[in-house]
MILOBA-883988 format. One record per atom (N, C-alpha, C): atom name; residue in one letter; x, y, z. Coordinates in pm, 1 decimal. Each point is the difference from the previous one (the first is absolute). Example, Ala and Ser with C-alpha at 12.3 -4.5 7.8 and 13.67 -1.06 7.14 Angstrom:
<pt "N", "A", <1319.0, -569.0, 780.0>>
<pt "CA", "A", <-89.0, 119.0, 0.0>>
<pt "C", "A", <90.0, 120.0, 0.0>>
<pt "N", "S", <-35.0, 105.0, -72.0>>
<pt "CA", "S", <82.0, 119.0, 6.0>>
<pt "C", "S", <-77.0, 109.0, 73.0>>
***
This chain:
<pt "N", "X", <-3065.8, 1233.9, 27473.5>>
<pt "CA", "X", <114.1, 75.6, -50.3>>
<pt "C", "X", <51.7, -59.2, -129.8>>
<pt "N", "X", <58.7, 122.3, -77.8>>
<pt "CA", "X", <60.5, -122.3, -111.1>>
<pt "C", "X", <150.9, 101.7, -4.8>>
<pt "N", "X", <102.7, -106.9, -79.5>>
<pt "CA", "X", <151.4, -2.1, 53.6>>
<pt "C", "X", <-5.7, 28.3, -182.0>>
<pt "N", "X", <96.0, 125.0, -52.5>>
<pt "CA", "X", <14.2, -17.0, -109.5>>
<pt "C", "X", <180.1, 23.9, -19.3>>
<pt "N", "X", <34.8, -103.9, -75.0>>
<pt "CA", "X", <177.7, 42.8, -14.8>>
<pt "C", "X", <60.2, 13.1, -136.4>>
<pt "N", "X", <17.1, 78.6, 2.5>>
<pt "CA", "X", <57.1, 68.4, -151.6>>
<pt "C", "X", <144.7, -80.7, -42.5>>
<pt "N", "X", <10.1, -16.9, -128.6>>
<pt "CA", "X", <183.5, -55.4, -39.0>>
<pt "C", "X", <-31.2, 81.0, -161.2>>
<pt "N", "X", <116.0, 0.0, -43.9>>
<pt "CA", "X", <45.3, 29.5, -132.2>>
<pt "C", "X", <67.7, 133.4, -0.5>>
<pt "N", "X", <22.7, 64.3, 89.7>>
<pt "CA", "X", <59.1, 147.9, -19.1>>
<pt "C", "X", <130.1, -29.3, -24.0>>
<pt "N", "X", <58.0, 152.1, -66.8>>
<pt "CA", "X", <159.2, -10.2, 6.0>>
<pt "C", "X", <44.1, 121.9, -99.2>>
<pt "N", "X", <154.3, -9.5, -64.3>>
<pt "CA", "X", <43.5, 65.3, -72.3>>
<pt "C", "X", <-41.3, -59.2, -111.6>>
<pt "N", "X", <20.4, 134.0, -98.6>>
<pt "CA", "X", <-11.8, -34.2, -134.6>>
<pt "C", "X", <2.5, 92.2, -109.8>>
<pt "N", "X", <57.5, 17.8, -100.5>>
<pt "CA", "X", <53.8, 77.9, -133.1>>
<pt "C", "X", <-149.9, 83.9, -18.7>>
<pt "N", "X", <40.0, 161.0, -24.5>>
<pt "CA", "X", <-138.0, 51.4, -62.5>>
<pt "C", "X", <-33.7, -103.9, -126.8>>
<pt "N", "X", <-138.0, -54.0, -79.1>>
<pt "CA", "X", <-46.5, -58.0, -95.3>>
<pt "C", "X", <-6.1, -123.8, 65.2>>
<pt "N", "X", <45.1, -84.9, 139.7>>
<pt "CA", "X", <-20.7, -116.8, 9.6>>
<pt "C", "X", <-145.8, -73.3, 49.8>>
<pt "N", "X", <19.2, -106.8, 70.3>>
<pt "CA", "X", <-116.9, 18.3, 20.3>>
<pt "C", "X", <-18.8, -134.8, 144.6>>
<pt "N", "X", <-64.7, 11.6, 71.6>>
<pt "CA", "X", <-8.5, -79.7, 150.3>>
<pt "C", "X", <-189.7, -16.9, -7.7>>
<pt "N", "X", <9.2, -129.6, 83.6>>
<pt "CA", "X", <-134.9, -34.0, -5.7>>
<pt "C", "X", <16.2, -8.9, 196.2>>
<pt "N", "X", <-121.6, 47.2, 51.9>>
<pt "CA", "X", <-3.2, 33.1, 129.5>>
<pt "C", "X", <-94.7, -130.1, 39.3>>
<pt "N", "X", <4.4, -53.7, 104.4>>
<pt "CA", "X", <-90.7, -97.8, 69.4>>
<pt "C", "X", <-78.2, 25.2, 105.1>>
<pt "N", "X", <-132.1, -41.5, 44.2>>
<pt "CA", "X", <-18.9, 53.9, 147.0>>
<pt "C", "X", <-107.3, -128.3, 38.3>>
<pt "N", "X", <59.5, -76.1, 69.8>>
<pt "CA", "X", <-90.9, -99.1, 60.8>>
<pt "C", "X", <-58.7, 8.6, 112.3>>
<pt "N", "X", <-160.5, -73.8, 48.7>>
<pt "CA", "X", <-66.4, 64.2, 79.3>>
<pt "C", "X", <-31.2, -118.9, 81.5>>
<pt "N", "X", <-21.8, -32.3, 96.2>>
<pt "CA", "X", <-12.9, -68.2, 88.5>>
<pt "C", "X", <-123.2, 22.4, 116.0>>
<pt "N", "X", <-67.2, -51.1, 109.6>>
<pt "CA", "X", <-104.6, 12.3, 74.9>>
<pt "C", "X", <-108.7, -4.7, -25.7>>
<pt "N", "X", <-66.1, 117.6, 53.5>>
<pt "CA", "X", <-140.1, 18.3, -43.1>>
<pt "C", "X", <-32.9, 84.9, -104.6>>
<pt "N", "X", <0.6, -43.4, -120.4>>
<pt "CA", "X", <-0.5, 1.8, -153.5>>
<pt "C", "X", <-130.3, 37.6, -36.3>>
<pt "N", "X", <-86.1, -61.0, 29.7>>
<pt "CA", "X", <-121.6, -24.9, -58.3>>
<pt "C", "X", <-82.5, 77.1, -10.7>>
<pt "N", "X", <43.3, 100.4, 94.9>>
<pt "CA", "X", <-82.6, 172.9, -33.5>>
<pt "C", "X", <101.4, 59.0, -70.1>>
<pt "N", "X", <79.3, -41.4, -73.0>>
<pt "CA", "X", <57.5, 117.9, -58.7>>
<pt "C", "X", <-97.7, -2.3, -147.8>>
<pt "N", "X", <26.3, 101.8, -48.1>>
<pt "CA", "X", <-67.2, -28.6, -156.3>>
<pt "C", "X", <100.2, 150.9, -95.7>>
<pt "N", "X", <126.9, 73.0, 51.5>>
<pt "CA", "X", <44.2, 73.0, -15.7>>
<pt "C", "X", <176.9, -4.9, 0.7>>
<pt "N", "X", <124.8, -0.2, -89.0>>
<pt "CA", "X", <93.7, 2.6, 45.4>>
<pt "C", "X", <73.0, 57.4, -110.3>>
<pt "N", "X", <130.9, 100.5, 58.8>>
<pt "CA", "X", <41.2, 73.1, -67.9>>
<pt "C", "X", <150.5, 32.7, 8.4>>
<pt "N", "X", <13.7, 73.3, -66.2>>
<pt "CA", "X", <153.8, 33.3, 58.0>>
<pt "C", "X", <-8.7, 161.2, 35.5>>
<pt "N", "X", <102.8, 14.9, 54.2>>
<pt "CA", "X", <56.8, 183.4, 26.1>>
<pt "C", "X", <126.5, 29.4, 25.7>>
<pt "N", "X", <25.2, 128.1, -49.3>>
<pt "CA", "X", <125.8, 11.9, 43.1>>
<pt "C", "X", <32.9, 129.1, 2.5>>
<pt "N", "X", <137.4, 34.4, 119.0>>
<pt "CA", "X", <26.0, 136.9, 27.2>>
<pt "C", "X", <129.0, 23.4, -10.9>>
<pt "N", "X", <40.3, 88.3, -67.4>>
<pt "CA", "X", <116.8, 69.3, -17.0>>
<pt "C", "X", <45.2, 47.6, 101.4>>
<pt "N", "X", <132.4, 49.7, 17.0>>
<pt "CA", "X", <60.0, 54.5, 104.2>>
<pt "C", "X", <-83.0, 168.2, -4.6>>
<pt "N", "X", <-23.5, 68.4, 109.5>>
<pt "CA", "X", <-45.3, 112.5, 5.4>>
<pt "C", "X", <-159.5, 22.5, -48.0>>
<pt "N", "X", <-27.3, -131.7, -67.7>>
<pt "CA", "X", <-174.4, 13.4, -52.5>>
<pt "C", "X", <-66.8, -106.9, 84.7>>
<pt "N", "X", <-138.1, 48.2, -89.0>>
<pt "CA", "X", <-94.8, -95.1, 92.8>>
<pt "C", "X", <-54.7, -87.8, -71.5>>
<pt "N", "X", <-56.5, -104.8, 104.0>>
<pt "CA", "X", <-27.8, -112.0, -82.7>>
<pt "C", "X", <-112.4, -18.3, -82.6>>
<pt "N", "X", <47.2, -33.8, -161.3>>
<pt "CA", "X", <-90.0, -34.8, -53.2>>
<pt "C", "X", <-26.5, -136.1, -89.3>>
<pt "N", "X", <-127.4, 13.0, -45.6>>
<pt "CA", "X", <-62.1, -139.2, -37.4>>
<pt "C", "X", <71.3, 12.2, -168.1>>
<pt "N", "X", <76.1, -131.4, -21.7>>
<pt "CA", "X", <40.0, -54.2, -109.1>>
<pt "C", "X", <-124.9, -68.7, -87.4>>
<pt "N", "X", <-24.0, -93.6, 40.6>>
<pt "CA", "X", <-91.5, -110.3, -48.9>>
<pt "C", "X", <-79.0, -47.7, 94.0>>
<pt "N", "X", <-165.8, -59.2, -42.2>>
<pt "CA", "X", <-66.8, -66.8, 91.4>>
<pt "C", "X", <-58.7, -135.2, -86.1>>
<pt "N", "X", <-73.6, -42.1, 74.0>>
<pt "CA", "X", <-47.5, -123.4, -73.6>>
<pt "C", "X", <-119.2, -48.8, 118.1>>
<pt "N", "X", <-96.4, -32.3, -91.8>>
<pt "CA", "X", <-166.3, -33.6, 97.1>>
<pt "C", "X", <-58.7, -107.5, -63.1>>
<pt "N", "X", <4.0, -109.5, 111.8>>
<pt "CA", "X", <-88.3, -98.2, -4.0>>
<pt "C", "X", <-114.7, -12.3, -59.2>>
<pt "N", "X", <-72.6, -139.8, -115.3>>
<pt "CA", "X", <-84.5, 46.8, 16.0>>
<pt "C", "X", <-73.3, 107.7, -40.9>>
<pt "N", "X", <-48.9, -26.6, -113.3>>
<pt "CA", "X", <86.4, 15.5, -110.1>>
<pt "C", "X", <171.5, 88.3, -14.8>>
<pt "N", "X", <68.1, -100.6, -53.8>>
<pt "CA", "X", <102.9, 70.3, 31.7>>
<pt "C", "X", <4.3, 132.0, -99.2>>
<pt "N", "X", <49.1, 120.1, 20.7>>
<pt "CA", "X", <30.3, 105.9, -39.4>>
<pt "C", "X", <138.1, 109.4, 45.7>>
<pt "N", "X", <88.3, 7.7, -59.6>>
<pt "CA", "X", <73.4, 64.8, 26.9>>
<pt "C", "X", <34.5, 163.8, 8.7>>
<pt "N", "X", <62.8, 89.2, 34.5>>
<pt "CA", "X", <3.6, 105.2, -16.6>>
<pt "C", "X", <144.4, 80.0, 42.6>>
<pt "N", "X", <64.9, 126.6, -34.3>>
<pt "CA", "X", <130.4, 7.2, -66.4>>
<pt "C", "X", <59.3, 134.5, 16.4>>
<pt "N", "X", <79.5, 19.6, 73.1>>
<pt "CA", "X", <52.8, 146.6, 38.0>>
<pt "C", "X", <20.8, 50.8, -144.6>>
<pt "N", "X", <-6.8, 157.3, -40.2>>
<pt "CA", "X", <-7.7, 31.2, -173.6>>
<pt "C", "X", <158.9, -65.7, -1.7>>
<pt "N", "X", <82.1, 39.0, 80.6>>
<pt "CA", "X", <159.8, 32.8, -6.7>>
<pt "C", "X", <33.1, -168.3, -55.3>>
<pt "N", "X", <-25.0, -145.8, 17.5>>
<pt "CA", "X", <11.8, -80.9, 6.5>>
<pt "C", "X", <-71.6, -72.1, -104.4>>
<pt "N", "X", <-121.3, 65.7, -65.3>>
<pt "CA", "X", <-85.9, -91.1, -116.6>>
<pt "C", "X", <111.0, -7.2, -83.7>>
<pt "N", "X", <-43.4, -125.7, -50.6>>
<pt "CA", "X", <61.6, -94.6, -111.8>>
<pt "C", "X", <184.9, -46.4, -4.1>>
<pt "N", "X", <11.8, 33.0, 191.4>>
<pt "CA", "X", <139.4, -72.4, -49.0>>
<pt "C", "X", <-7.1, -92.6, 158.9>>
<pt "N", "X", <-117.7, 10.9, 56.1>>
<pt "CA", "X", <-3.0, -87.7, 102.8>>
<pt "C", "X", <-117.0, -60.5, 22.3>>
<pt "N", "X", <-12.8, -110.5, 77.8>>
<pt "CA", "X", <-120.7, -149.4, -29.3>>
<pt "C", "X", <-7.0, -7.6, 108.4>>
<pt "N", "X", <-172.3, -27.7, 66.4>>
<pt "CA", "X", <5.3, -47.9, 93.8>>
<pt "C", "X", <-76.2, -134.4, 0.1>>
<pt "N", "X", <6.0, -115.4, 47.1>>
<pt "CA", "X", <-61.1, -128.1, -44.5>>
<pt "C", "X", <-40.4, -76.4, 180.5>>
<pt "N", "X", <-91.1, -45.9, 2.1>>
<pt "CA", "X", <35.8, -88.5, 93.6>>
<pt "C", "X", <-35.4, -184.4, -85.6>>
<pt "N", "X", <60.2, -50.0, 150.1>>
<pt "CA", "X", <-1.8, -163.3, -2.9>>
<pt "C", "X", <-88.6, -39.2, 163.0>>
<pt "N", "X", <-134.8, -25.2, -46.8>>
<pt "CA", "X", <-96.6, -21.8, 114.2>>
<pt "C", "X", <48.8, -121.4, 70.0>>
<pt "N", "X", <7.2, -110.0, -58.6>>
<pt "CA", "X", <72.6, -125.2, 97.9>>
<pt "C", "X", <109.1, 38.2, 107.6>>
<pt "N", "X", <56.7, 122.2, -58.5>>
<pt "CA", "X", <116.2, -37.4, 29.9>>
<pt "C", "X", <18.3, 139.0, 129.5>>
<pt "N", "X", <-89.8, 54.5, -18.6>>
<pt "CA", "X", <-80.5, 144.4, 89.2>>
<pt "C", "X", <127.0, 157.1, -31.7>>
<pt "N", "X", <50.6, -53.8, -106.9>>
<pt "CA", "X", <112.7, 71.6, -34.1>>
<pt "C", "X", <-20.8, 106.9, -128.9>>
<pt "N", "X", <68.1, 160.6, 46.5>>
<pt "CA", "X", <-67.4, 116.8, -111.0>>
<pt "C", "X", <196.6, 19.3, -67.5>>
<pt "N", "X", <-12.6, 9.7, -156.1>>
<pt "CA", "X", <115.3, 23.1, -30.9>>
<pt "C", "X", <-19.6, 158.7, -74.6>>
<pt "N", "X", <113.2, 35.2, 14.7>>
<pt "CA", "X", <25.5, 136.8, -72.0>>
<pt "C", "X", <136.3, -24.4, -110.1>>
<pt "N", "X", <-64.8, 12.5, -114.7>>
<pt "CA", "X", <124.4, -27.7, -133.7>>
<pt "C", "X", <34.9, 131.4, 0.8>>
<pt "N", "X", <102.3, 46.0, -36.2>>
<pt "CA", "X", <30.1, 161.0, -19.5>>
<pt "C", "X", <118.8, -38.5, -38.4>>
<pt "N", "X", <-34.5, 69.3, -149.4>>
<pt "CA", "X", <91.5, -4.6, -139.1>>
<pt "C", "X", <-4.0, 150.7, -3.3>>
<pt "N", "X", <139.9, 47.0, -112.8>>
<pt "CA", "X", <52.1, 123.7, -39.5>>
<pt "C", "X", <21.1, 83.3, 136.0>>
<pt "N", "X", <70.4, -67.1, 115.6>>
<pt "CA", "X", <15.5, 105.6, 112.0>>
<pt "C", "X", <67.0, 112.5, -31.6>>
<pt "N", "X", <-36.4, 114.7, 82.2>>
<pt "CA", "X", <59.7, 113.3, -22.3>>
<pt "C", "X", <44.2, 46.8, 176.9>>
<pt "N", "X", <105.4, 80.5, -5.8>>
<pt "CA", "X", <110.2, 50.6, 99.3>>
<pt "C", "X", <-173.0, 57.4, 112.1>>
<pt "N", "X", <-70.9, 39.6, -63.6>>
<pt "CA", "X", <-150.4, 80.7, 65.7>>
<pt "C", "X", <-88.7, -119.3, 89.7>>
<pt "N", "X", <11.5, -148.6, -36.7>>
<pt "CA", "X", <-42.9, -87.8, 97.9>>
<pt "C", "X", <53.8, -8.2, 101.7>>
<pt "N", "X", <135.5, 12.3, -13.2>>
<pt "CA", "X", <92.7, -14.3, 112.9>>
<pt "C", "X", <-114.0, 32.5, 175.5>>
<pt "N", "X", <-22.2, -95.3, 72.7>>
<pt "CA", "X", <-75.0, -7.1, 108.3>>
<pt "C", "X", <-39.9, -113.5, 81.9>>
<pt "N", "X", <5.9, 12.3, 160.1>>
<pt "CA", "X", <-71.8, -137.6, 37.6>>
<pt "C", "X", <-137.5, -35.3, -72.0>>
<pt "N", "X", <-41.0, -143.3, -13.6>>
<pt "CA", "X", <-114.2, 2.8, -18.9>>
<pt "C", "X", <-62.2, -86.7, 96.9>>
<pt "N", "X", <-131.8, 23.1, 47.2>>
<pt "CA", "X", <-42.1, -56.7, 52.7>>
<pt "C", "X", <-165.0, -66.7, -38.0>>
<pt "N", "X", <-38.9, -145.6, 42.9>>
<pt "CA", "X", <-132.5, -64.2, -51.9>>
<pt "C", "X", <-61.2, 0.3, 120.9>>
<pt "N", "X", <-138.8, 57.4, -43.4>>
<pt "CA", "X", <-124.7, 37.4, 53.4>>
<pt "C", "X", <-81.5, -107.0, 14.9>>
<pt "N", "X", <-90.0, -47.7, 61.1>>
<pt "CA", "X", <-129.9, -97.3, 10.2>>
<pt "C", "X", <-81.4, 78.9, 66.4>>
<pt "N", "X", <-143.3, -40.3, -72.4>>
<pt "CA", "X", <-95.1, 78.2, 82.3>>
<pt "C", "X", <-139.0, -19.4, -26.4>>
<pt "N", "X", <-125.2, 18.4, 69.5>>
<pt "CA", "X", <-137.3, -25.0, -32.9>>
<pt "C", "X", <-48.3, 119.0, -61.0>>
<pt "N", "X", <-34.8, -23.6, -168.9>>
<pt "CA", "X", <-66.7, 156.6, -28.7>>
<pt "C", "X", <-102.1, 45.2, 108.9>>
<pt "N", "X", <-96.8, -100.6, 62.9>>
<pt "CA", "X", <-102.5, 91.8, 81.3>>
<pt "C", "X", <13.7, -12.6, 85.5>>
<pt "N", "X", <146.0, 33.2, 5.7>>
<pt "CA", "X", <35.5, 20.7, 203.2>>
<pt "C", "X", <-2.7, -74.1, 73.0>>
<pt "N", "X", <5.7, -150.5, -33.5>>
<pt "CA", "X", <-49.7, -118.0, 112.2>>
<pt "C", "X", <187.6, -42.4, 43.6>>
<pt "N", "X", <63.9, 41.1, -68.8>>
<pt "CA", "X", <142.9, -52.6, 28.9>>
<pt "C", "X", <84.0, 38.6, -12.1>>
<pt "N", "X", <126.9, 34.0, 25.5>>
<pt "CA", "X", <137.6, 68.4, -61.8>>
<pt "C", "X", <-26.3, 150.7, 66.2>>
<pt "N", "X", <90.8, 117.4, -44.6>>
<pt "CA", "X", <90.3, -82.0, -82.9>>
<pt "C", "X", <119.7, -37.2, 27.8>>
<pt "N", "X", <53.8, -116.4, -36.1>>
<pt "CA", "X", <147.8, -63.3, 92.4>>
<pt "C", "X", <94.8, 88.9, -131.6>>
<pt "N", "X", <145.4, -20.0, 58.6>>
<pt "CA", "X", <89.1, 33.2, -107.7>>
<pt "C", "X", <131.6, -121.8, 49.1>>
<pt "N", "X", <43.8, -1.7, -129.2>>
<pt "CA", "X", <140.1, -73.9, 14.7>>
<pt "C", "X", <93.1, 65.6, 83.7>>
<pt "N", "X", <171.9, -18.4, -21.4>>
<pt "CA", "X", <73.2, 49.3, 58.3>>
<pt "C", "X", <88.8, 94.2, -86.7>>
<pt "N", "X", <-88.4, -32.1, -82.6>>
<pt "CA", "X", <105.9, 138.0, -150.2>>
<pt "C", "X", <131.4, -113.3, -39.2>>
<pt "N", "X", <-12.0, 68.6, -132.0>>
<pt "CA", "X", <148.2, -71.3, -80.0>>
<pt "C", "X", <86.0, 117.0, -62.2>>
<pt "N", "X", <131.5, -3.7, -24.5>>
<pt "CA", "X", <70.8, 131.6, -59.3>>
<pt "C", "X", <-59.7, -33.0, -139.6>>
<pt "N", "X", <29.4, 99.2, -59.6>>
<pt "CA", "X", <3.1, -8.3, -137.7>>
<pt "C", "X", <128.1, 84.1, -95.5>>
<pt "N", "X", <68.8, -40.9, -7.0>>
<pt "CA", "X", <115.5, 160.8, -47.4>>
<pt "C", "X", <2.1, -32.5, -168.2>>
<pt "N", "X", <5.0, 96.4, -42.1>>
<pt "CA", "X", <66.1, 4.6, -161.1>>
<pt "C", "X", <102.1, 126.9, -41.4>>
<pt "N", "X", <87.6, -33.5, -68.0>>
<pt "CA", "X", <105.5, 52.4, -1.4>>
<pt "C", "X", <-29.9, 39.4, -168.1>>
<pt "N", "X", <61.5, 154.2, 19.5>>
<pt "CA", "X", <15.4, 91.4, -171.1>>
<pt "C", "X", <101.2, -57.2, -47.1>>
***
């Protein structure tokens, strides 16, 4: 099993900007996949950002290119989400994904973080 726990959510001014955390714990070692998501009130959930092991490569909801980052820190088994120029339209839990692209693992999810931004 692996245990993933999200921190960095909260309020914040449309244009600001919050960096999201999601640390991973257990059985790690099949993961080679981790991401974020998130759902609005009344919508469904979708994929923000991902990021793949190995070679690393990233990839990027259209709504979100170029004002949000996704990076990890392998020592540290930890995926961050930078998200600069927020807009009132992020406003959503988000939640981090782990998972085996070829199906050998996952996929686990965190416990979701708020995210609010205010017009």
């Amino acid at each position: 099993q692996v245990q993933l726990v999200e921190s960095g959510g909260g309020l914040v001014q449309a244009g600001g900007s919050l960096r999201l955390s999601c640390a991973a714990s257990g059985s790690t070692f099949n993961i080679n996949v981790m991401g974020w998501y998130r759902q609005a009130p009344g919508k469904q959930r979708e994929l923000v950002a991902s990021i793949s092991f190995r070679p690393s490569t990233t990839n990027y909801a259209d709504s979100v290119k170029g004002r949000f980052t996704i990076s990890r820190d392998s020592a540290k088994n930890t995926v961050y989400l930078q998200m600069n120029n927020l807009m009132p339209e992020d406003t959503a839990v988000y939640y981090c994904n782990a998972r085996n692209k070829y199906n050998l693992g996952g996929p686990y999810w965190g416990q979701g973080t708020q995210v609010t931004v205010s017009s």
